[in-house]
C-alpha positions in Angstrom: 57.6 3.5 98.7 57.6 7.2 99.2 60.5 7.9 96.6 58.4 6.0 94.2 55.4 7.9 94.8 57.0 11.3 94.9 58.9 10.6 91.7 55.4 9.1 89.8 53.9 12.7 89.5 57.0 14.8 88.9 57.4 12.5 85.6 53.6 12.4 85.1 53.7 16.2 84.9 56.5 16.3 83.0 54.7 13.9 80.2 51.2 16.1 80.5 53.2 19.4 79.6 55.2 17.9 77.1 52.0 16.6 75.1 50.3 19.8 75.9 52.7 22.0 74.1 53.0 19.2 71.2 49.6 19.6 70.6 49.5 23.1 70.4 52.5 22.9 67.9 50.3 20.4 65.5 47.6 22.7 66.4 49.3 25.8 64.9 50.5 24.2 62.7 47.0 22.5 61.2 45.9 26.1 61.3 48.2 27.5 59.3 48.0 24.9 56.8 43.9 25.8 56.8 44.4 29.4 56.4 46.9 28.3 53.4 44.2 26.7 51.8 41.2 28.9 52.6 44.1 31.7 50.7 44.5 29.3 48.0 41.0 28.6 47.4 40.3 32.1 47.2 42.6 32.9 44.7 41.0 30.1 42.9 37.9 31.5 43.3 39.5 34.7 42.2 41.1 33.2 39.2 38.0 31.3 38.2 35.8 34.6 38.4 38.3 36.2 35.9 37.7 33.1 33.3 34.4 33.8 33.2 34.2 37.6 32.7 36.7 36.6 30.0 34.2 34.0 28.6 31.6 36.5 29.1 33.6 39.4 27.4 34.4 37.2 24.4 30.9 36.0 24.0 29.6 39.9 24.1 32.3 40.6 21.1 30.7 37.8 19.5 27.2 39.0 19.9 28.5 42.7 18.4 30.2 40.7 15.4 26.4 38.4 14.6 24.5 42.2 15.6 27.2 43.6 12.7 27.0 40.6 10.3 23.1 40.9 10.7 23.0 44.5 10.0 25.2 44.1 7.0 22.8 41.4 5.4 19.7 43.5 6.2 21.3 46.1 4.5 22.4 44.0 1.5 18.9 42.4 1.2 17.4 45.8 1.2 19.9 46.6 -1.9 18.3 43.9 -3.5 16.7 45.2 -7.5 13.6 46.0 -6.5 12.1 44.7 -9.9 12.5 41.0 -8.2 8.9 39.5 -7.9 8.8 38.0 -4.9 5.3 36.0 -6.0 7.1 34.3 -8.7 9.9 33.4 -6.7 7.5 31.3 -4.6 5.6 29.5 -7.8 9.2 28.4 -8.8 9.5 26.8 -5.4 6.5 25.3 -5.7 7.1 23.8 -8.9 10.5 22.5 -8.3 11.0 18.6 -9.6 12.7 17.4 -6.3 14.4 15.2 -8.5 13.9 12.1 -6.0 13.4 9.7 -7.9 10.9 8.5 -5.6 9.1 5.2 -7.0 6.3 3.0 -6.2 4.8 -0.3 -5.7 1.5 -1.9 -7.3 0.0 -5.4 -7.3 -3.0 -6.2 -9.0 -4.6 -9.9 -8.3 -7.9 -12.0 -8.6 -8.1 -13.4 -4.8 -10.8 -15.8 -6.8 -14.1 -15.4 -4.7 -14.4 -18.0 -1.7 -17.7 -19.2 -3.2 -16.2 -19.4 -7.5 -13.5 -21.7 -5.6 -16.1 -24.4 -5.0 -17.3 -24.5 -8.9 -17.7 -27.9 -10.0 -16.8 -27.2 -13.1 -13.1 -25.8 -12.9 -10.4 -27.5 -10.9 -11.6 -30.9 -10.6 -8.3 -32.6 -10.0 -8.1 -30.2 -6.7 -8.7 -31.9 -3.6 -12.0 -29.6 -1.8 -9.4 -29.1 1.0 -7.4 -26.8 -0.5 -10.0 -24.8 -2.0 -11.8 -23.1 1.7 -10.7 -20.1 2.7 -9.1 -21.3 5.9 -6.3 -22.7 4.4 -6.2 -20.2 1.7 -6.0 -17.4 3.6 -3.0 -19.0 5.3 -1.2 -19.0 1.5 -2.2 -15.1 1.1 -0.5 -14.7 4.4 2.9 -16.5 3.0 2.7 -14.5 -0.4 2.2 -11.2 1.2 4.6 -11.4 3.6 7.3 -11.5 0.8 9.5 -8.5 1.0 10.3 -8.8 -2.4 6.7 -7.9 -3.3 5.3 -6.0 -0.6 3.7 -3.1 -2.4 2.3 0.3 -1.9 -0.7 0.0 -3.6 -2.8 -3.6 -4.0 -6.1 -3.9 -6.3 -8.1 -6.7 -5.8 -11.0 -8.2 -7.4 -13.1 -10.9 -6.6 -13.0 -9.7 -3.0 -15.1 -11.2 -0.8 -13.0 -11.2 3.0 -12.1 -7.6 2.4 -11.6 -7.6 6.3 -9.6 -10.5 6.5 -7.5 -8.9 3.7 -6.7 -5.5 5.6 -6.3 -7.6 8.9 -4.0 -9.3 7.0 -2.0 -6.7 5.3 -1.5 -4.3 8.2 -0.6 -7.3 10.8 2.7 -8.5 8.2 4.2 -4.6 8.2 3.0 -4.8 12.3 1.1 -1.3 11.8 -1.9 0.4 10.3 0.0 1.1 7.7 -2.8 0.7 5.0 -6.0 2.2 4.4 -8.6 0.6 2.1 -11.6 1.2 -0.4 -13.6 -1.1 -1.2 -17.0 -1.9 -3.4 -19.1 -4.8 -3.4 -21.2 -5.8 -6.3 -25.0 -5.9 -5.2 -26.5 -9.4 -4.8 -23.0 -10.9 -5.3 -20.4 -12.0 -3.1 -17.2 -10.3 -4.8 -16.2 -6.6 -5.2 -13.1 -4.6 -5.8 -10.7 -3.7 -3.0 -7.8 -1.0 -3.3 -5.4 -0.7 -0.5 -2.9 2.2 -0.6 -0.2 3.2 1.8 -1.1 6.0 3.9 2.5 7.2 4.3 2.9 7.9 0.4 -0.7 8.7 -0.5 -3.8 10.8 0.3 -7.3 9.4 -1.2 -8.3 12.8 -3.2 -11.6 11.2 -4.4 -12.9 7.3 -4.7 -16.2 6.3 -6.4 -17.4 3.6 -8.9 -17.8 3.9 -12.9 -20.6 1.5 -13.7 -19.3 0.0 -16.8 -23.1 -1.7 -17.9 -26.4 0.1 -18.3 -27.6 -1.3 -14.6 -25.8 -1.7 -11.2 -26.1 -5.1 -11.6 -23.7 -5.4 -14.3 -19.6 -4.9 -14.1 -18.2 -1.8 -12.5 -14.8 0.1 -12.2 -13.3 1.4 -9.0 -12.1 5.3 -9.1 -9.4 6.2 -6.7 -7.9 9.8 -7.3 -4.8 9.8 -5.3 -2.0 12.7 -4.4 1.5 12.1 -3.8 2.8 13.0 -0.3 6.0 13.7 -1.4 5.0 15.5 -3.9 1.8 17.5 -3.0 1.1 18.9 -6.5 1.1 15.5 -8.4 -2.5 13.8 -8.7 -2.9 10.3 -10.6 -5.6 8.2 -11.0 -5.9 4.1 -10.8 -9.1 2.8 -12.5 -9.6 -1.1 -11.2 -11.7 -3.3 -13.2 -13.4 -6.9 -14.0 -15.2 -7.4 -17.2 -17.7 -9.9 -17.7 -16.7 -13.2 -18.1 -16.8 -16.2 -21.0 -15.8 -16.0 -24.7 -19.3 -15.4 -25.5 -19.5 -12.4 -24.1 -17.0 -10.5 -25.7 -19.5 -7.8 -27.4 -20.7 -6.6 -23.3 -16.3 -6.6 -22.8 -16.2 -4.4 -25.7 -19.3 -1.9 -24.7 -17.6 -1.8 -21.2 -14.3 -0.7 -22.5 -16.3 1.6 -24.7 -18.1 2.9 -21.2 -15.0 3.1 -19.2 -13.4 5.7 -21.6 -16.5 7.5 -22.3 -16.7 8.1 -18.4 -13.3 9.0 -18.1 -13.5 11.3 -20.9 -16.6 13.0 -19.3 -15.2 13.2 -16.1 -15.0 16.6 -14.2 -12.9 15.7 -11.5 -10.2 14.3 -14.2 -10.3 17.5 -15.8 -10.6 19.7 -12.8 -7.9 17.9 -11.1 -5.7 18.2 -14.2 -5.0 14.1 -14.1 -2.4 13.2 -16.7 -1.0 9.6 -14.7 -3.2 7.1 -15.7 -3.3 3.5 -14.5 -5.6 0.8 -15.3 -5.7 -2.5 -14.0 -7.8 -5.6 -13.3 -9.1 -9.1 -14.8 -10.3 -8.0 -18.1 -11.3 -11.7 -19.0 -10.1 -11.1 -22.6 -7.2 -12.4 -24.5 -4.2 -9.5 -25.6 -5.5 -9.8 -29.2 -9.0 -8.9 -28.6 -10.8 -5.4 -30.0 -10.8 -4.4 -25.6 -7.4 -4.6 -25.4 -6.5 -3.0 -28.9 -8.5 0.1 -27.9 -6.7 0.5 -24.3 -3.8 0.4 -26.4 -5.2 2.8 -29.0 -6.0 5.2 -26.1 -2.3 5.8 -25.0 -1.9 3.3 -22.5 0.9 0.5 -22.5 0.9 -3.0 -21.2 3.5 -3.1 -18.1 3.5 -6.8 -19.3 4.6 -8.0 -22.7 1.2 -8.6 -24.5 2.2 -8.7 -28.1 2.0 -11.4 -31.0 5.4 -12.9 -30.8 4.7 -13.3 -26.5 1.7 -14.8 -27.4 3.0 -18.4 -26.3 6.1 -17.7 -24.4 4.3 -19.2 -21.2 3.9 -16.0 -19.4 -0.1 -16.7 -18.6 -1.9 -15.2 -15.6 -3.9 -18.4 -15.1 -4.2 -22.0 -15.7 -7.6 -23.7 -15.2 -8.5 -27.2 -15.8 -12.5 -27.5 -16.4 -14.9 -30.4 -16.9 -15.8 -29.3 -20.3 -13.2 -27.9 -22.0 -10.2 -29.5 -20.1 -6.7 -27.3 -19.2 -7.2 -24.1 -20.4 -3.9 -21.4 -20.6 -4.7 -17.8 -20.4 -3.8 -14.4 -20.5 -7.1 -12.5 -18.6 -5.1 -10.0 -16.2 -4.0 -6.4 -16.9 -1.7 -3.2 -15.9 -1.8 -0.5 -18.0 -0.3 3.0 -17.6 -0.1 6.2 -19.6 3.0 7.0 -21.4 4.5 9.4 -18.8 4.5 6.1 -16.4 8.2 4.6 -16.2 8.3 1.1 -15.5 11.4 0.2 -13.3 10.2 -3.4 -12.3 7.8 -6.0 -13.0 7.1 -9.7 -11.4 4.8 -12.4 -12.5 5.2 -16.0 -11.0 5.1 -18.2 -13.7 6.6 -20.5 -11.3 3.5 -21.1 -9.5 1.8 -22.3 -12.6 0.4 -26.2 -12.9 -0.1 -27.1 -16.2 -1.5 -30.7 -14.9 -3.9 -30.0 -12.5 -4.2 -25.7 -12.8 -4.7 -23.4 -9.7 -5.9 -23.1 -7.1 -4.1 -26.0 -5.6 -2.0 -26.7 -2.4 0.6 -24.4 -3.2 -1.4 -21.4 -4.7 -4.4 -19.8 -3.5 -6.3 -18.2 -6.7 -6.9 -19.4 -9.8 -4.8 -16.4 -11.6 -1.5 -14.9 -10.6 -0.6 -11.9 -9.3 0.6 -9.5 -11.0 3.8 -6.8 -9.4 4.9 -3.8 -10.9 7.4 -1.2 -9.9 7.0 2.4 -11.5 7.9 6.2 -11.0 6.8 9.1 -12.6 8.1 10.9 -15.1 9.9 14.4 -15.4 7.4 16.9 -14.6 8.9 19.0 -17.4 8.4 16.7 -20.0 5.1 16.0 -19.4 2.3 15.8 -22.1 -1.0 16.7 -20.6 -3.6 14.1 -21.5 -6.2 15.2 -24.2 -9.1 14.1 -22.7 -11.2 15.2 -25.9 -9.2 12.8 -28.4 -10.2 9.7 -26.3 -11.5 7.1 -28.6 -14.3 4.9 -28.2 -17.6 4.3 -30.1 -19.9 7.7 -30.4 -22.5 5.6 -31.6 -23.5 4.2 -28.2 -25.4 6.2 -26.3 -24.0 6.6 -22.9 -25.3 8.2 -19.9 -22.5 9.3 -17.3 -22.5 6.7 -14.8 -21.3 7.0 -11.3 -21.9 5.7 -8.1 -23.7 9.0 -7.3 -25.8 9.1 -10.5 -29.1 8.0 -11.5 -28.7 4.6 -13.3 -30.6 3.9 -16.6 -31.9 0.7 -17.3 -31.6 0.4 -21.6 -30.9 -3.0 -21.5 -33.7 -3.8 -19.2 -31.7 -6.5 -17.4 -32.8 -5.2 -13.8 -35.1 -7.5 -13.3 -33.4 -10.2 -14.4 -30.5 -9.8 -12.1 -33.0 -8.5 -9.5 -34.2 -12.1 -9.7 -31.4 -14.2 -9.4 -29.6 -12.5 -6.8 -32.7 -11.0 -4.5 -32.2 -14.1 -1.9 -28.3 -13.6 -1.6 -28.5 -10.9 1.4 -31.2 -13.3 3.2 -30.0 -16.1 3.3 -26.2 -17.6 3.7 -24.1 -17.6 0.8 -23.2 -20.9 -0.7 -19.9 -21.0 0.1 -21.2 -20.5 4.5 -23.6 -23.6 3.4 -20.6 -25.8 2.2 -18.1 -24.7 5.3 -20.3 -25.2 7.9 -21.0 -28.8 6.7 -17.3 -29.5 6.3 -15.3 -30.3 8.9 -11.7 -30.2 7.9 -9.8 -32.4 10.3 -12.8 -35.0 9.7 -11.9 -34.9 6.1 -8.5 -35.7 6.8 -9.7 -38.6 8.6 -11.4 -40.3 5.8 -10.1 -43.4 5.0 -12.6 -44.9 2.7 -11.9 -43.4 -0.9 -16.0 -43.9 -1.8 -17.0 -41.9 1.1 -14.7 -38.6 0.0 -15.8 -39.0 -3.2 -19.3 -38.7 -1.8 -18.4 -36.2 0.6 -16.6 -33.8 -1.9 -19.6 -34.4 -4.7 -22.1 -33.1 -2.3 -20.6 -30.2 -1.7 -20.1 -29.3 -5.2 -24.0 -30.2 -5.8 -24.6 -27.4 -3.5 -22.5 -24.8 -5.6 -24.3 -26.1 -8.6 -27.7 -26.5 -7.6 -27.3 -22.8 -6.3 -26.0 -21.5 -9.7 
């Protein structure tokens, strides 16, 4: 027992100094290999320092080579022949044609007025369904939303849901991309709407040519617009509807007369320097008449072709199909621009025509067709400026300048008249609020007894007529 226990510590000794001086070797060792690293890493940090007074040495021989190159342009510029105007160097620039080629968009249409949609007298094959605006407005929606047609400027008439229209425009492109002017006729429900794109135009000036010798008679819409990506360039478009009905083709031909007169006399025009020209609208006159020759006769050309040989090549703006007179084909609608206008495009959908029963109808919302243009202007250079004293119309008739900030005078003493007929418009509903409020559309559709439509829909249209 003792020689175990004497032999025990001698070897337990023997172990403990063993490990102690093989500790001491790995811990020399570990230290050496740290102060290898920490001499490593400071030659590192050395070597790094050196890159970047190198970086920093190069980059200061840059900065002498720009301070030289700058001192040798400074000194070149100042060599420059003093005899240089520097004003006119700026007017050049100024009046540089960009060259790009930038062109436009334009549709001109007769929405037909929600309450002219219930006349009696035109479309009597259409079932009263398709003629409220709910369902019509759902049509516009489909039309507009087109990409083939979408347009940067539109020029309505017969506008009477001017808010449903900008509503409507702005939520198909998903912004506030269009801005809108727009001008009612007193004691009527319709008025002239332009819409422009904001992004490509600024609204210079906007006001009304009255077009008659009282408000109460036809009216254009003034809109002076300037390029935004070409600041210098002003145009005007002039949107119109003349009076209606064959019969009245002398008052077409005094407002033609009026619109040039007023253009002609037109300060802004002048002051502005317009030369672009466009005129657009439902003239409610066929291509051969005297209105039309003397648009013509004034410089202007028809985007669409409006001459004798086109004269039944079916290209009409609108069918109808009346009680008295039966299916009537016609060419009322209108763009016309001045000569240094280019036309690149142009769209009317004959297609949506219906020689059987005529528009409106389930597939169409108005009872004309739209009309699509694309144009650009011309080279600046060759531009002719527009002679606004060799305007032609009739000096015999007396004209006073008419606009919607002048005093109106009354020669044709028709005031009162109109005064009359339309003084109870603004008090009470319209017509067309009378007919949709007592027509339920889904009860319609559950109808089954033919007499009792027939009923339904005459009643209705005794409204519009008794009204009228």
């Amino acid at each position: 027992m003792n020689k175990y226990n004497m032999s025990y510590p001698n070897k337990f000794n023997n172990y403990k100094k063993s490990f102690s001086n093989n500790n001491n070797k790995y811990n020399y060792s570990y230290k050496q290999n740290m102060s290898y690293r920490n001499y490593y890493n400071r030659n590192y940090m050395n070597n790094s320092n050196y890159n970047n007074y190198n970086n920093n040495y190069n980059n200061y021989n840059n900065y002498n080579n720009y301070n030289n190159n700058f001192n040798n342009f400074n000194n070149n510029f100042n060599n420059i022949d003093n005899n240089i105007n520097i004003n006119n160097i700026i007017n050049n620039i100024n009046n540089l044609d960009l060259n790009l080629n930038v062109s436009y968009k334009l549709l001109c249409w007769n929405l037909l007025c929600n309450e002219y949609s219930f006349d009696w007298k035109t479309s009597p094959k259409i079932e009263l369904k398709y003629k409220i605006w709910e369902y019509r407005s759902k049509l516009f929606t489909q039309l507009f939303s087109d990409k083939s047609i979408i347009s940067d400027i539109y020029c309505f008439v017969e506008v009477d849901k001017q808010d449903d229209l900008y509503i409507m425009l702005n939520s198909i492109v998903n912004q506030k991309l269009y801005d809108s002017i727009y001008f009612p006729r007193p004691y009527t429900p319709l008025g002239i709407m332009l819409l422009y794109n904001r992004a490509k135009f600024k609204v210079i000036s906007s006001y009304k040519y009255y077009l008659g010798n009282t408000v109460k008679l036809n009216f254009a819409l003034v809109a002076i617009l300037q390029e935004n990506f070409y600041p210098n360039n002003n145009f005007a478009i002039l949107v119109t509807h003349l009076t209606a009905w064959d019969k009245n083709e002398n008052k077409r031909i005094k407002q033609i007369n009026k619109l040039f007169y007023n253009i002609a006399n037109d300060d802004n025009f002048k002051n502005l320097n317009i030369n672009k020209i466009i005129i657009c609208g439902d003239l409610n006159t066929n291509p051969d008449s005297k209105c039309v020759q003397q648009i013509i006769d004034n410089k202007f050309k028809s985007v669409f072709d409006i001459s004798e040989k086109s004269k039944d090549d079916g290209n009409y703006t609108m069918v109808i199909d009346t009680v008295d007179e039966g299916l009537k084909k016609l060419k009322f609608d209108y763009i016309f621009v001045s000569d240094n206008i280019e036309i690149i495009d142009k769209v009317l959908p004959v297609k949506f025509l219906d020689f059987e029963r005529g528009i409106p109808n389930e597939n169409f919302p108005s009872d004309h067709l739209y009309l699509f243009t694309e144009f650009k202007f011309c080279d600046k250079n060759k531009e002719i400026p527009y002679d606004y004293n060799s305007i032609i119309y009739d000096h015999s008739l007396k004209y006073n300048l008419i606009t919607s900030n002048s005093k109106l005078d009354d020669d044709d003493n028709n005031e009162n008249k109109y005064n009359k007929k339309y003084k109870n418009k603004s008090e009470n509903d319209s017509d067309t609020q009378k007919i949709e409020q007592n027509f339920n559309k889904n009860e319609f559709n559950k109808i089954d007894d033919k007499e009792e439509k027939d009923n339904k829909i005459n009643e209705k249209e005794e409204i519009t007529n008794e009204n009228k």
